[in-house]
N, C-alpha and C positions, 0 to 999 in steps of 0.2 A: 523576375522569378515568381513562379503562382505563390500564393498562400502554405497551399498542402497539397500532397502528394498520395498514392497508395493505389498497390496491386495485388492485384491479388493471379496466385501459380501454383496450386496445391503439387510436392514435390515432395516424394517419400524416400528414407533408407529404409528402405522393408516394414517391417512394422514400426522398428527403435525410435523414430525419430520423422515426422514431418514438418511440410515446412507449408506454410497456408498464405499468409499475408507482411504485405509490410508498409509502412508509410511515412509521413513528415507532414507536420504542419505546424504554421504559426497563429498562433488564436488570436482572436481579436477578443475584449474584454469583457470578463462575463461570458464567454461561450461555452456552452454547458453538453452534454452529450448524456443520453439515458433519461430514465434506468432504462438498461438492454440486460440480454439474457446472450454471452457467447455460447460456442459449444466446444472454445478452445482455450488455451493458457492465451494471454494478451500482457504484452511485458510493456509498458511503455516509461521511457529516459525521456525526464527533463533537462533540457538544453540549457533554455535560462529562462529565466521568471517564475512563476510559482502559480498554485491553486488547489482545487479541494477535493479528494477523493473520497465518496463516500458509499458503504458496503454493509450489509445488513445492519443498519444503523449506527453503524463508525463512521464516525468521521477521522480522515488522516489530514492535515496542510503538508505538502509534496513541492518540495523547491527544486531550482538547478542543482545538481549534481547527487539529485535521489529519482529513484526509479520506484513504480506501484504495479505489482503484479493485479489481475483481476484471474479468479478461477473457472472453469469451466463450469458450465449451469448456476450461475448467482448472477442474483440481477445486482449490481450497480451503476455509478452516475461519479462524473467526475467534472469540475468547473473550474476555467481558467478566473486567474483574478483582476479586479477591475482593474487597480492600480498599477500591476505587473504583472501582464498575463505570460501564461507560458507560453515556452516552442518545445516539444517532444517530438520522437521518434518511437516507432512502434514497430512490433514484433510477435505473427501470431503462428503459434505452434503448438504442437501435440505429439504422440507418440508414446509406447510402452516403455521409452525409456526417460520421457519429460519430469514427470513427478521427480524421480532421482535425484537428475541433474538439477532441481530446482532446491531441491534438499542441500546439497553441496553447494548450493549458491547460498542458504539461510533464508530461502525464500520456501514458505507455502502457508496452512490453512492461519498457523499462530504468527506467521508476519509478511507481510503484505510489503513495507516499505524497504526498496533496498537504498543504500550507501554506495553509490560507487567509488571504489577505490583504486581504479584502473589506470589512473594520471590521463586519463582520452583514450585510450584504446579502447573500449568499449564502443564508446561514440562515435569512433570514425570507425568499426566494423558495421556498427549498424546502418550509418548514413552510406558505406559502402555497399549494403545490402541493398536498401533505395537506392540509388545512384546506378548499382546493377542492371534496374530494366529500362534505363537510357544506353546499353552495350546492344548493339545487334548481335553480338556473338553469346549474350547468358543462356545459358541452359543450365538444367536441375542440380551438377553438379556443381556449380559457381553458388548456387543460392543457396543448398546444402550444408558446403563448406562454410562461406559467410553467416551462416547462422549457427553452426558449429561453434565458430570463432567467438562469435557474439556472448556465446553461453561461455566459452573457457576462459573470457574475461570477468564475466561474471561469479566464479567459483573462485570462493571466500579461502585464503591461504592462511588456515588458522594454526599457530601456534597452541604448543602444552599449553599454555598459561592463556591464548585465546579462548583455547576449548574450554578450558576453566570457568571463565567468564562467560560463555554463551550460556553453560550449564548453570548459571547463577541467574543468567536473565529468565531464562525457561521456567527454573523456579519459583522467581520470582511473579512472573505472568500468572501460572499456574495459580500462585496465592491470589493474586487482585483478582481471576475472575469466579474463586469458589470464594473470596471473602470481603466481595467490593461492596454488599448491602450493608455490611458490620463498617463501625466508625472506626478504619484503617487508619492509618498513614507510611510515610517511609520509614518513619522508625521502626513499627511493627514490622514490615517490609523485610527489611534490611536483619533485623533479627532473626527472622523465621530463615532466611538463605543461609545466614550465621556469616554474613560481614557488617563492617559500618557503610553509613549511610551516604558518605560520600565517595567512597568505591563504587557502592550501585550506580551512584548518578554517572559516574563517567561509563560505566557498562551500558547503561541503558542509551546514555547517549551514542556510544560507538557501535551498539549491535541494533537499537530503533530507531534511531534520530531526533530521542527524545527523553524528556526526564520522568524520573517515576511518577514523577506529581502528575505532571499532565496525563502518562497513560492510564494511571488511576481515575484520570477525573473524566477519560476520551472513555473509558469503556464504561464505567455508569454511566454517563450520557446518553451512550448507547443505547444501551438496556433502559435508560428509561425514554427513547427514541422508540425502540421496540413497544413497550409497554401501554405508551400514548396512543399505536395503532392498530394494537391487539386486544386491547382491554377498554374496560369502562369505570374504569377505577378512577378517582379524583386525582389531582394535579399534587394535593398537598400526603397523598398515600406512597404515588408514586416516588416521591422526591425523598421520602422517607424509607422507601425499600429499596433504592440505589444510593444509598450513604448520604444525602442530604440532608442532616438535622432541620438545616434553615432555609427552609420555603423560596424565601428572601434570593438567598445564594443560588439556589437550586434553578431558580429563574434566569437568572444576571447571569449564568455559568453557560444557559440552553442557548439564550439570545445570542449569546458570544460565538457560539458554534453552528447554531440554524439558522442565524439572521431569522428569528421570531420568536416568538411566544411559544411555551409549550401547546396551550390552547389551539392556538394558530396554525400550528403544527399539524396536531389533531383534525382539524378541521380538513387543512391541504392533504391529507392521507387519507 
């Protein structure tokens, strides 16, 4: 069996809904892709193994059984890992009704990473979607359908008390990124939503796939990611106007997520 796969059959419902590309592959270690610039939605499902999504200076880590949207006109870059590289599947679409349904999924501009919770159905629709342009018989409506399917796995079956929760996470984003240069934490966090601090943890974990700590510490990072290659401000300004009291820390925290130096950094940009 090859590596990787992908075809591309652009295939419209009218305006609602197109269907542009699809593929599979299994990466070999370190295999890196970007920064590219699509002009479509691009959904792609990890299979198994893991690596690193990265998008106007976020970094996400994306394992088996999480999916990372990319939005149309943003450049990023994503990289299998050395140790356990991924296998994904991908899915590239558009349409006046895409945004929507991507909404319903809990997917767009404030989160990127999805959960799947489909028990495999998802993944054998999509792998079904590939698999399609080995049929001599596929035409528009088989690929239509199948990517239909694909999305209605995808949409998030929230409970009152789900809904509850999502609005807790929103809120809670909404704080980290209008108060993430201020010396924050979860407790602050956690207060300004008006629960305790370990309700949030499991909300964050079951709506991002991850704890408030880290998203706190992934979007300063960010911002001072951005800042490294936008400005000419020092190293030790920086680390201070993204919530880093300690230079120190501020360092040990980049390297852990850029594999480099902030400097270093700088420089490769």
């Amino acid at each position: 069996m090859a590596d990787s796969r992908e075809y591309f059959q652009e295939t419209r419902s009218g305006e609602a809904l197109a269907f542009y590309f699809c593929g599979w592959e299994k990466c070999a270690p370190g295999h890196a892709f970007g920064p590219a610039v699509r002009p479509h939605y691009l959904f792609h499902l990890v299979l198994s193994g893991r690596g690193v999504y990265e998008r106007g200076g976020e970094r996400y880590e994306v394992r088996a059984g999480q999916g990372f949207l990319i939005l149309p006109g943003e450049s990023t870059c994503y990289e299998a890992d050395r140790e356990e590289p991924w296998e994904y599947c991908w899915i590239g679409f558009g349409g006046t009704e895409a945004e929507g349904i991507l909404r319903e999924c809990s997917l767009g501009e404030e989160n990127l990473i999805y959960q799947d919770q489909s028990g495999g159905m998802l993944q054998r629709e999509m792998m079904g979607l590939v698999d399609s342009f080995g049929l001599s018989e596929v035409n528009s409506y088989m690929l239509l359908g199948r990517l239909y399917l694909s999305l209605s796995y995808m949409v998030q079956k929230i409970s009152p008390e789900g809904r509850a929760g999502s609005g807790y996470v929103n809120g809670a984003v909404e704080f980290i990124r209008n108060n993430f240069s201020y010396d924050i934490g979860v407790g602050e966090i956690a207060r300004h939503v008006g629960i305790d601090r370990t309700y949030l943890y499991r909300l964050f974990q079951r709506h991002l796939g991850q704890s408030p700590k880290a998203y706190l510490t992934q979007v300063r990072l960010g911002m001072a990611a951005e800042m490294l290659t936008e400005t000419e401000l020092p190293v030790t300004e920086i680390a201070l106007s993204c919530g880093f009291p300690d230079v120190s820390l501020f360092g040990r925290h980049f390297r852990e997520a850029y594999c480099c130096t902030p400097l270093q950094y700088r420089k490769k940009r």
